[in-house]
N, CA, C and O atoms as CSV, one atom per row, in Angstrom:
chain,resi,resn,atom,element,x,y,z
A,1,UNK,N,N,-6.677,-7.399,-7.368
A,1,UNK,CA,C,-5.697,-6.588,-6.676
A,1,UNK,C,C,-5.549,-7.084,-5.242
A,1,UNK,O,O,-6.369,-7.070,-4.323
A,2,UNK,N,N,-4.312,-7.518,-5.285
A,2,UNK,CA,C,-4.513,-8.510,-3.601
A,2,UNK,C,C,-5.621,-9.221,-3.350
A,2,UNK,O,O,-5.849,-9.220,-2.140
A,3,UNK,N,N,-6.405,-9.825,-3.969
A,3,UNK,CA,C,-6.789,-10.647,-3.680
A,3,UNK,C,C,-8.596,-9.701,-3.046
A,3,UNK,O,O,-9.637,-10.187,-2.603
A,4,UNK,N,N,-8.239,-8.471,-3.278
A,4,UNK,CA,C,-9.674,-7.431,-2.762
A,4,UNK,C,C,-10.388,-8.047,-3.882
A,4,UNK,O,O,-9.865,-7.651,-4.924
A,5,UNK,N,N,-11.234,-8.745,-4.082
A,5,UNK,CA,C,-12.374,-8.579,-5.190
A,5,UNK,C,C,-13.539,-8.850,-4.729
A,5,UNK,O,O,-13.845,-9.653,-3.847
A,6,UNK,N,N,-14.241,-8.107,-5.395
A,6,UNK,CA,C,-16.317,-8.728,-5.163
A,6,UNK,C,C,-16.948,-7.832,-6.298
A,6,UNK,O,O,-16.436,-6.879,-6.887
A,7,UNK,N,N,-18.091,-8.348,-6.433
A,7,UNK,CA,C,-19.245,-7.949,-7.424
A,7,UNK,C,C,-19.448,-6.738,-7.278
A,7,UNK,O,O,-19.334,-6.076,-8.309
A,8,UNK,N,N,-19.795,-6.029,-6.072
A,8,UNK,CA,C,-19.969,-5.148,-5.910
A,8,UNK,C,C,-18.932,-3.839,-6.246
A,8,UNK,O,O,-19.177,-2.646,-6.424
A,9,UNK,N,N,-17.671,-4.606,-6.251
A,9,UNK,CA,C,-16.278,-3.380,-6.021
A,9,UNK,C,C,-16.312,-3.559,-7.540
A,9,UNK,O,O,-16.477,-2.493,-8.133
A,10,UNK,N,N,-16.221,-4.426,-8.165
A,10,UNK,CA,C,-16.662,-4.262,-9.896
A,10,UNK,C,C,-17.624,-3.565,-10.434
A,10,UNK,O,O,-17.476,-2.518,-11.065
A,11,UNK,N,N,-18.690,-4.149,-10.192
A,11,UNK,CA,C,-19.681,-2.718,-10.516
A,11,UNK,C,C,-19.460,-1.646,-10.397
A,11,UNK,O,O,-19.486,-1.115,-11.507
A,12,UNK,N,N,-19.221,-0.910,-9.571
A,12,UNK,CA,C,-18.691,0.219,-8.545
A,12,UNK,C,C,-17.480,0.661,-9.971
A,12,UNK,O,O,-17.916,1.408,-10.848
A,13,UNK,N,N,-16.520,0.321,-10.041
A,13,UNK,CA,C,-15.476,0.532,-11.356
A,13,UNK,C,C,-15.796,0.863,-12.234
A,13,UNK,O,O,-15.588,1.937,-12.798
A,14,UNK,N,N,-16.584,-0.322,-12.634
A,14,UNK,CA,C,-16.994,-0.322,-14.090
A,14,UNK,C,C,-18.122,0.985,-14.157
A,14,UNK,O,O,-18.118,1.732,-15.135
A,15,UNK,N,N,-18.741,1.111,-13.423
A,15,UNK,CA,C,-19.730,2.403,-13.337
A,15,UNK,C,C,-18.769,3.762,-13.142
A,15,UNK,O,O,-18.978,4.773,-13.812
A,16,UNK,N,N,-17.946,3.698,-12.386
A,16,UNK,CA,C,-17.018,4.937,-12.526
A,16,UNK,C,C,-16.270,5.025,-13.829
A,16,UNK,O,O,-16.364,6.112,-14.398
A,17,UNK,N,N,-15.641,4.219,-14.335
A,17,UNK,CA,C,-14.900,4.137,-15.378
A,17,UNK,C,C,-15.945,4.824,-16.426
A,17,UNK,O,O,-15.746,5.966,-16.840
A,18,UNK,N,N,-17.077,4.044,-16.826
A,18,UNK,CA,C,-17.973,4.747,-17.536
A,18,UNK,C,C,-18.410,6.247,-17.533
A,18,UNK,O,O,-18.659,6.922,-18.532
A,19,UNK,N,N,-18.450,6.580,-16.445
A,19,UNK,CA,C,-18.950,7.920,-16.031
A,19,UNK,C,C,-17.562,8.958,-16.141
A,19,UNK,O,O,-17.660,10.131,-15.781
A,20,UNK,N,N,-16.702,8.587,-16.495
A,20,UNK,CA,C,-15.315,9.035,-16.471
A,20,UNK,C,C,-15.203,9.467,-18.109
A,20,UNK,O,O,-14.803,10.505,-18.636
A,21,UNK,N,N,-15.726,8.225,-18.666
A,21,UNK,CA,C,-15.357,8.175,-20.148
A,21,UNK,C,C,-14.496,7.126,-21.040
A,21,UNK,O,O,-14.333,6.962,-22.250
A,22,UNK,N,N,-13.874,6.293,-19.487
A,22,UNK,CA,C,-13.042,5.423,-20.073
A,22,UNK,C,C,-14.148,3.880,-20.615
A,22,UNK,O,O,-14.904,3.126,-20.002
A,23,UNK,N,N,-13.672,4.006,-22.142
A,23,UNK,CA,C,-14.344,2.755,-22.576
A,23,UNK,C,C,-13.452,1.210,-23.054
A,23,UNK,O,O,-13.692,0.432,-23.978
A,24,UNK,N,N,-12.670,1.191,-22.293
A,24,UNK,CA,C,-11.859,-0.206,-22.396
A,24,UNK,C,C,-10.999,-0.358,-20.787
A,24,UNK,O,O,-11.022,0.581,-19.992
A,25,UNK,N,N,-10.417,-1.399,-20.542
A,25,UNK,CA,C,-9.652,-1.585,-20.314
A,25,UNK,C,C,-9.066,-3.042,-20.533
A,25,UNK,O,O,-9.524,-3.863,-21.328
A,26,UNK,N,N,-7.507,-3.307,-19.334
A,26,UNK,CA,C,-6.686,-4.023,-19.537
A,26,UNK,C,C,-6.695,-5.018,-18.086
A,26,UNK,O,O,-6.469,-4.608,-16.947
A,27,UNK,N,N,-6.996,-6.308,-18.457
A,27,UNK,CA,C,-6.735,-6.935,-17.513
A,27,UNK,C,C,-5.418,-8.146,-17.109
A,27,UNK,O,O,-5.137,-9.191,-17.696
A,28,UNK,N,N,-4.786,-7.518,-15.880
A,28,UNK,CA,C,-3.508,-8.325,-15.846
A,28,UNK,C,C,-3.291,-8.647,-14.201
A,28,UNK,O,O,-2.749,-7.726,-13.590
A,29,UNK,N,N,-3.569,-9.576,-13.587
A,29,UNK,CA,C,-3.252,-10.024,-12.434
A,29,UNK,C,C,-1.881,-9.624,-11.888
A,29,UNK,O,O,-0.930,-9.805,-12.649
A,30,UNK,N,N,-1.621,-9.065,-10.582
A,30,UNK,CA,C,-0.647,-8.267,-10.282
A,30,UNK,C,C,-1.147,-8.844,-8.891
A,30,UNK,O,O,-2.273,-9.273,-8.639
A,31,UNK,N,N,0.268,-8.730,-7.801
A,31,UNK,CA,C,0.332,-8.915,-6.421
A,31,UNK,C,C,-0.558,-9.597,-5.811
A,31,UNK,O,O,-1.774,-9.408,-5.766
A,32,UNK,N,N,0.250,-10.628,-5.205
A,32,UNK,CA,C,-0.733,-11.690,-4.454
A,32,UNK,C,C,-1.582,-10.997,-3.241
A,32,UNK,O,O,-1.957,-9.825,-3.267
A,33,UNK,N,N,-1.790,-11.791,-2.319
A,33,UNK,CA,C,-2.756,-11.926,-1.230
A,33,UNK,C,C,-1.755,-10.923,-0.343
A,33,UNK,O,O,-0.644,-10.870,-0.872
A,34,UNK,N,N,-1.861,-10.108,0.876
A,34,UNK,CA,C,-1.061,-9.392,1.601
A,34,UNK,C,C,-1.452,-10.352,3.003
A,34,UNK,O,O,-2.483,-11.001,3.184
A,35,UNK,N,N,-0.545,-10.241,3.702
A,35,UNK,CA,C,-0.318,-10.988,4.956
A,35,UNK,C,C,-2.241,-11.151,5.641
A,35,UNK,O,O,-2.957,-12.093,5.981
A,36,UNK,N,N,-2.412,-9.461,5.538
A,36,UNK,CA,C,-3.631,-9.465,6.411
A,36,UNK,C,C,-4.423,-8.313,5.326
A,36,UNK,O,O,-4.419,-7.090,5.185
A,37,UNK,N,N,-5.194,-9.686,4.567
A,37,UNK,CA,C,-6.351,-9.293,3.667
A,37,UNK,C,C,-6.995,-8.050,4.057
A,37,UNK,O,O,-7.179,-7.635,5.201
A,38,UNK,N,N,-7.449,-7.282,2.480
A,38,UNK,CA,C,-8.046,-6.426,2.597
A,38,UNK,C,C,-9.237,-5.969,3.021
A,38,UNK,O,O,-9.591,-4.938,3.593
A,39,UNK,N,N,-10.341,-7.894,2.241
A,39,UNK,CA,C,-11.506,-8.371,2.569
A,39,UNK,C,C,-11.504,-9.708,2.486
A,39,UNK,O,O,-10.587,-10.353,1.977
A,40,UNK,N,N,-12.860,-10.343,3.140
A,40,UNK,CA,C,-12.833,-11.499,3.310
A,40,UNK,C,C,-14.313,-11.647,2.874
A,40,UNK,O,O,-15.324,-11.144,3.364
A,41,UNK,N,N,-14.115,-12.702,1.529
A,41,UNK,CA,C,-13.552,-13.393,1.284
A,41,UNK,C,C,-12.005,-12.832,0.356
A,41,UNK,O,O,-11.887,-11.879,-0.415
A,42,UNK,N,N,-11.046,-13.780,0.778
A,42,UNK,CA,C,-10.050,-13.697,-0.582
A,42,UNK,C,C,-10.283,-13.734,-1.430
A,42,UNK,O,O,-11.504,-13.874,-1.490
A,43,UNK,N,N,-9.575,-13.674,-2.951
A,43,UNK,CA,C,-10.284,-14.085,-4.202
A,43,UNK,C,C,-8.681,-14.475,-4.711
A,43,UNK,O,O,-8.390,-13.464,-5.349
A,44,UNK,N,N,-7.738,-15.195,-4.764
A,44,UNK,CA,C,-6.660,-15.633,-4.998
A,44,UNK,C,C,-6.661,-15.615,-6.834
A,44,UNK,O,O,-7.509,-16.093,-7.588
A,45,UNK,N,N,-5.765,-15.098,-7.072
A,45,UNK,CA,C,-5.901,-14.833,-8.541
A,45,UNK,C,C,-5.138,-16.059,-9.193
A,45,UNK,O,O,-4.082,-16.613,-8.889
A,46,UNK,N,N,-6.299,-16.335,-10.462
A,46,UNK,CA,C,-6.384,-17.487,-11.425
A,46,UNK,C,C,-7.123,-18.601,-10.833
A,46,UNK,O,O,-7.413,-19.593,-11.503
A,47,UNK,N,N,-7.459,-18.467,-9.523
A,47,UNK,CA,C,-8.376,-19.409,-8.500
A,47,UNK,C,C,-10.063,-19.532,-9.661
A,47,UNK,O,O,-10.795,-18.814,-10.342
A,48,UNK,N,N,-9.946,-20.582,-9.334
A,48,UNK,CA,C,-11.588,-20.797,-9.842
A,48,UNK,C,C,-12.839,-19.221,-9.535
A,48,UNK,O,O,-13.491,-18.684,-10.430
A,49,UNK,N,N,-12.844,-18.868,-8.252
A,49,UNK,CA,C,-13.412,-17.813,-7.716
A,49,UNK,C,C,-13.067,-16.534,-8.640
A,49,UNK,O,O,-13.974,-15.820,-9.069
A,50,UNK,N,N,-11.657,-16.276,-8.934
A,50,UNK,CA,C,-11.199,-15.239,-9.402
A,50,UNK,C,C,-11.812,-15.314,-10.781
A,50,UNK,O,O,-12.332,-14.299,-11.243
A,51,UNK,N,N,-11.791,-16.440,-11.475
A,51,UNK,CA,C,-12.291,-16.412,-12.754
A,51,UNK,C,C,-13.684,-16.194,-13.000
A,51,UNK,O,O,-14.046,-15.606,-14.019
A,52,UNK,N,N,-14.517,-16.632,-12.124
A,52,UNK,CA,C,-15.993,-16.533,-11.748
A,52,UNK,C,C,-15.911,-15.122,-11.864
A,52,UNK,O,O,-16.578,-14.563,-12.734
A,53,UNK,N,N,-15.104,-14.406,-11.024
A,53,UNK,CA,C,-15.286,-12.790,-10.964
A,53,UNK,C,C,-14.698,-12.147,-12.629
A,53,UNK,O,O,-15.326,-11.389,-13.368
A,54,UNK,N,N,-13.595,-12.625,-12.818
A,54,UNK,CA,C,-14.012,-11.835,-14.471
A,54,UNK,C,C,-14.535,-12.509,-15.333
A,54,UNK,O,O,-14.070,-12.361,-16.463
A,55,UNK,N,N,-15.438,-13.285,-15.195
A,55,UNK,CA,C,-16.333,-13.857,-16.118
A,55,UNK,C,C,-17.558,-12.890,-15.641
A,55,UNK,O,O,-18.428,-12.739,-16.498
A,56,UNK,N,N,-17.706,-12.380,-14.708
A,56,UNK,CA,C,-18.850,-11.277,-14.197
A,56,UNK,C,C,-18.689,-9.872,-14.574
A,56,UNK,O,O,-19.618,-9.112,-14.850
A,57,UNK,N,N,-17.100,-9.501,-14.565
A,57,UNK,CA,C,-17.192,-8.400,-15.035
A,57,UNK,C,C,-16.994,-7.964,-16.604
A,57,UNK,O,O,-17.038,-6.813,-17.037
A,58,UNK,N,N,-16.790,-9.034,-17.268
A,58,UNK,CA,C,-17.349,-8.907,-18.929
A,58,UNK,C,C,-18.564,-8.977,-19.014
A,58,UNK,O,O,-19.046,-8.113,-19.746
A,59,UNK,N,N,-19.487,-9.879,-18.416
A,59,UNK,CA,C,-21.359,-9.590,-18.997
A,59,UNK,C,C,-20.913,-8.080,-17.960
A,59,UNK,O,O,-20.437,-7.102,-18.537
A,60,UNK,N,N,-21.063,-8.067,-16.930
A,60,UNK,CA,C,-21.244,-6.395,-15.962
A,60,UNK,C,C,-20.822,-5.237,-17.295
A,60,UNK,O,O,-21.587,-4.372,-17.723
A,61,UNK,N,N,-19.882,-5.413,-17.622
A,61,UNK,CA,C,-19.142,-4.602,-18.483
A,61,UNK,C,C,-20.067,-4.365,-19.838
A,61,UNK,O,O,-19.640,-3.676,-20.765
């Protein structure tokens, strides 16, 4: 999501989502980077980095 991603903000989801009840979801890359990032680092989606991160949040998951 803009380019906000980290391990931690995944976990964090995926632990709410669970605790919610929701047991799936859908992943679809949406809206680039915003002028003035949310966090740093970026994570530019389909970027090597970005994939690293959902390759983390399927084992996380």
């Amino acid at each position: 999501m803009q380019g906000a991603v980290s391990k931690e903000g995944i976990t964090a989801d995926l632990e709410a989502m669970k605790a919610t009840g929701i047991a799936g979801a859908y992943l679809m890359p949406i809206k680039g980077i915003p002028e003035e990032p949310f966090i740093i680092p970026v994570v530019e989606q389909l970027s090597p980095l970005w994939w690293k991160m959902v390759d983390f949040a399927f084992k996380e998951a």
